[in-house]
C-alpha positions as CSV (number, residue, x, y, z in Angstrom):
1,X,30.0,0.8,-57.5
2,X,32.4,3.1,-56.5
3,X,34.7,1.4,-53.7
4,X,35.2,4.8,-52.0
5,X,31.8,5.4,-50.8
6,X,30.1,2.5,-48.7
7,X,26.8,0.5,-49.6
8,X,23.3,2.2,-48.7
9,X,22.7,-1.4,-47.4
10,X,25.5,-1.9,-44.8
11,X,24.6,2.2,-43.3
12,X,21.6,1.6,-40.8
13,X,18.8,4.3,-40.3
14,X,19.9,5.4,-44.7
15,X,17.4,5.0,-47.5
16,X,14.1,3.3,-47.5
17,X,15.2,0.2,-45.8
18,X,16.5,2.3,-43.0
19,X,13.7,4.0,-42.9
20,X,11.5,1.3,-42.2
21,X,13.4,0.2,-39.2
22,X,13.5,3.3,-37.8
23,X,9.6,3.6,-38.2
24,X,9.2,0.3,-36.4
25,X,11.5,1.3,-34.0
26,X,9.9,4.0,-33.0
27,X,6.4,1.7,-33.0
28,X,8.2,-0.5,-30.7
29,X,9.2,2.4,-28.5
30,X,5.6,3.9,-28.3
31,X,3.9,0.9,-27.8
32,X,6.0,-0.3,-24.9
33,X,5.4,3.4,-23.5
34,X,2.0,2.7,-23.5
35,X,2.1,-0.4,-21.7
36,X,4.1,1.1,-18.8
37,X,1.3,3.7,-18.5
38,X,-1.6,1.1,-18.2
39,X,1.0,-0.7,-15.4
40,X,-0.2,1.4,-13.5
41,X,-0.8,0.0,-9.8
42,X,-3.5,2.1,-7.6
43,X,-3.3,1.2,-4.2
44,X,-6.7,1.8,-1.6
45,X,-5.3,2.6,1.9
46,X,-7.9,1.9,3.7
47,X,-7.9,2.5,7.4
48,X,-8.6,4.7,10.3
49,X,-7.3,8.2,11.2
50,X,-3.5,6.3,11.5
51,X,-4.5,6.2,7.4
52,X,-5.9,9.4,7.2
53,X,-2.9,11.5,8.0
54,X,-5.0,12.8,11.3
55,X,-3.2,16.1,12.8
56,X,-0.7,17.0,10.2
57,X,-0.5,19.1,6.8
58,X,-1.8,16.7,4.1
59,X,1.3,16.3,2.3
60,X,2.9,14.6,5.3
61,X,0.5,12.1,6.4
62,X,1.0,8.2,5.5
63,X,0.0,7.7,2.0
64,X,1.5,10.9,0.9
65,X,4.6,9.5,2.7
66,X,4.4,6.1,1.5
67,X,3.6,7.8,-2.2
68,X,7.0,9.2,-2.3
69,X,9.1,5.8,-0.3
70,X,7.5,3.5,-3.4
71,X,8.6,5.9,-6.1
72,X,12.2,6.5,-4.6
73,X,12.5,2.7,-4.1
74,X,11.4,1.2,-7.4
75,X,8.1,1.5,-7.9
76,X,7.2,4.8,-9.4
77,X,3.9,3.4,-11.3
78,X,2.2,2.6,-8.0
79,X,-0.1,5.0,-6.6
80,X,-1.7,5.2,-3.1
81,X,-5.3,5.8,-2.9
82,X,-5.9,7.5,0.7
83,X,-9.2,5.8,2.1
84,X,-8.6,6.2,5.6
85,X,-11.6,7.6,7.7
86,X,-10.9,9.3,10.9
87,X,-13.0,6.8,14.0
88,X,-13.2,4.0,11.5
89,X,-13.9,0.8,13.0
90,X,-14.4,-2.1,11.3
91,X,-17.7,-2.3,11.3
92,X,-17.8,0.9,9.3
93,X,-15.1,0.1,6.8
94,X,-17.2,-2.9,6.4
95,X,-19.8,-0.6,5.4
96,X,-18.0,1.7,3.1
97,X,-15.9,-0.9,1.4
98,X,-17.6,-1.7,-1.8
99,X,-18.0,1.8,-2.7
100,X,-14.4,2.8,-1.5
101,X,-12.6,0.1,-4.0
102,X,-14.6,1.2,-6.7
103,X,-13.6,-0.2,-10.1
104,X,-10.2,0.8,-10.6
105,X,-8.3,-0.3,-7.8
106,X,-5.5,-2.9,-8.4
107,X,-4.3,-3.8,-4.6
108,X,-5.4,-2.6,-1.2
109,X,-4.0,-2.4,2.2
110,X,-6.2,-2.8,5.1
111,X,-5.3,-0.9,8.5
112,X,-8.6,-1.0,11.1
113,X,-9.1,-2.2,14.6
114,X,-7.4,0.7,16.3
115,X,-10.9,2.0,17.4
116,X,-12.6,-1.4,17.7
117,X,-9.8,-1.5,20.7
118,X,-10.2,1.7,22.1
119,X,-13.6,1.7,22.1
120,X,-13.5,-1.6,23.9
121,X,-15.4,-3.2,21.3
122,X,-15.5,-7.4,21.4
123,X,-12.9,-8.8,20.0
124,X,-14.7,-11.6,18.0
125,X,-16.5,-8.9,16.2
126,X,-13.7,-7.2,14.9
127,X,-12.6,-10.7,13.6
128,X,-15.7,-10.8,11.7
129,X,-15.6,-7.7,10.0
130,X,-12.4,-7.8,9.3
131,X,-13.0,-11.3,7.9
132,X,-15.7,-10.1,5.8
133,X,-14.2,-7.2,4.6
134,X,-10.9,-9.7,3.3
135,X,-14.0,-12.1,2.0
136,X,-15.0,-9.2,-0.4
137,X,-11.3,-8.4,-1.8
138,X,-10.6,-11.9,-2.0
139,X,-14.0,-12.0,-4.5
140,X,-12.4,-9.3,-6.4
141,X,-9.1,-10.8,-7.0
142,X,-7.1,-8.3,-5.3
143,X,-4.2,-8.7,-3.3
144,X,-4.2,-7.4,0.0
145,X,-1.8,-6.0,2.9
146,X,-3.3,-6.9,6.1
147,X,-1.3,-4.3,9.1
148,X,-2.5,-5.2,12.4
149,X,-1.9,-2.7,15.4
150,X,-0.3,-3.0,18.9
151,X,-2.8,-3.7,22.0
152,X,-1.8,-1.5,25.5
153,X,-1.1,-3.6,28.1
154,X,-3.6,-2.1,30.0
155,X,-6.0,-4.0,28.7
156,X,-4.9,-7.2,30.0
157,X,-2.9,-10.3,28.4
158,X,-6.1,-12.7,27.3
159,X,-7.2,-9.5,25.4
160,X,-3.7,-8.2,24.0
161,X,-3.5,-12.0,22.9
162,X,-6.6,-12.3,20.9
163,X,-6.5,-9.0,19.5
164,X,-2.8,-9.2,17.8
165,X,-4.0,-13.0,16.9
166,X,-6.6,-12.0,14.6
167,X,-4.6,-10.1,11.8
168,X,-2.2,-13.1,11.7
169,X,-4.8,-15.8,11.3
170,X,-7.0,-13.8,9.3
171,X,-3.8,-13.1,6.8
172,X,-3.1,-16.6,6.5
173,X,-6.5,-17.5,5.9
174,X,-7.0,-15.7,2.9
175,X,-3.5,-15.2,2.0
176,X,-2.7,-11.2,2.7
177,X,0.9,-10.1,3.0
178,X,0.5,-10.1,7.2
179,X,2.2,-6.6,8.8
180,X,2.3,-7.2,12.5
181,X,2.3,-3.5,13.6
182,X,1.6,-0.7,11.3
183,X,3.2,1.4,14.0
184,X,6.7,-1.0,13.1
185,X,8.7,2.2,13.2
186,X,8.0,3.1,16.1
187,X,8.7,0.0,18.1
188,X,11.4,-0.8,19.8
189,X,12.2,1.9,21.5
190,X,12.3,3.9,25.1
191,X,9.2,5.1,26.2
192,X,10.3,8.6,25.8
193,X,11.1,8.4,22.7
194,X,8.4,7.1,21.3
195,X,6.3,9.7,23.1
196,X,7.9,12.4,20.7
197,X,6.7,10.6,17.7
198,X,3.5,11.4,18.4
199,X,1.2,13.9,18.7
200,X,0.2,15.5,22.1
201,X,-3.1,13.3,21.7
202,X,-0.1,10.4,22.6
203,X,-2.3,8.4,19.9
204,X,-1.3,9.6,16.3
205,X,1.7,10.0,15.3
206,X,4.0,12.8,13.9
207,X,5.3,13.5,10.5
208,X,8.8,12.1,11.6
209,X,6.7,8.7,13.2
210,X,5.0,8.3,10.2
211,X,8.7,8.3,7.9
212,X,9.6,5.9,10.2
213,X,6.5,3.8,10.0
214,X,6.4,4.1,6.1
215,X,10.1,2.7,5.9
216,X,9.3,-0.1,8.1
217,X,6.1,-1.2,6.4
218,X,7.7,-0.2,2.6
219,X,9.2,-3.6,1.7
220,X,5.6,-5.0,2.1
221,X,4.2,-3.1,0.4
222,X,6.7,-3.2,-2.6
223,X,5.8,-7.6,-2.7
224,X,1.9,-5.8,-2.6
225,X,2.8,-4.1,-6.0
226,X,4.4,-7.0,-7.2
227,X,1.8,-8.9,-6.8
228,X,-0.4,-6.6,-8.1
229,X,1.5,-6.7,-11.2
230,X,1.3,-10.4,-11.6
231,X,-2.4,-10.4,-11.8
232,X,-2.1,-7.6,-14.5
């Protein structure tokens, strides 16, 4: 052996040995490509009009939003379904459920009540539906996001009381991540102000409301994803 020249042994990537590794290198590398494609997490949002982006261009409305927040913060294989129905109630997403989560679906977030509430409709009702509606996700193994929504004062304390206290129970019942306000974003501020984060209907909010909304409610849904990815 000449001493000059080193061993095809000790030079990594050179001959047929090398050859082999690189081959199962490059194995590895494809097949762990191909299990970050099929960890893929498909989120239903499924809600209302607050869902549905009501009143702006489609690319700024919430899941759109929320869409680009999950891949800027760390989860760019999640991706947001938009199943929100303008007048929903939760007797209708009741309705629509099983063929809205379909078969592919790995998580959903559940935002209704918002017109159960303005059209004055019994609050033990909602709480059914709404329990139903978790009852059927629950059977299918998915986690959920449960976002409840603020009630005006105007319709007195009793009812403001029982309304925001069935998301919270029904969350802890079947063991949803629990969002207290899917408005979050909003709160905490003067009237004023939040009166220029939404629309003239004063209901729906604007492109700049719902950035603020889809920060606050992110981080939940980033422990939605991760449990989402557990179960995969």
């Amino acid at each position: 052996m000449n001493p000059s020249r080193p061993s095809r042994g000790a030079m990594p990537g050179y001959g047929a040995a090398g050859a082999i590794r690189n081959l199962l290198w490059a194995l590895a590398t494809l097949v762990a490509l191909v299990g970050a494609a099929a960890a893929e997490v498909r989120i239903l949002a499924f809600g209302d009009s607050l869902t549905a982006g009501f009143g702006l261009p489609a690319e700024q409305g919430f899941v759109p939003q929320l869409q680009a927040w999950l891949r800027a913060h760390g989860a760019p294989d999640a991706t947001v379904i938009n199943a929100g129905v303008s007048g929903d109630t939760t007797a209708g997403g009741l309705a629509r459920l099983d063929w809205a989560l379909g078969d592919d679906v790995d998580a959903v977030i559940v935002e209704l009540g918002a017109n159960d509430m303005l059209r004055g409709l019994d609050v033990g009702e909602m709480r059914r539906n709404l329990d139903a509606i978790l009852t059927r996700i629950d059977a299918r193994g998915l986690p959920v996001l449960l976002a409840g929504i603020p009630a005006p004062p105007n319709y007195g304390k009793e009812y403001a009381r029982n309304f925001r206290a069935t998301f919270k129970d029904l969350a802890a019942e079947h063991d949803a991540i629990y969002v207290r306000s899917f408005l979050g974003g909003m709160g905490e501020r003067s009237m004023r102000e939040v009166m220029r984060l939404l629309q003239p209907d004063g209901l729906h909010p604007t492109a700049e409301g719902v950035a603020l909304n889809v920060a606050a409610i992110g981080p939940q849904v980033l422990e939605l994803v991760a449990r989402a990815r557990a179960k995969q």
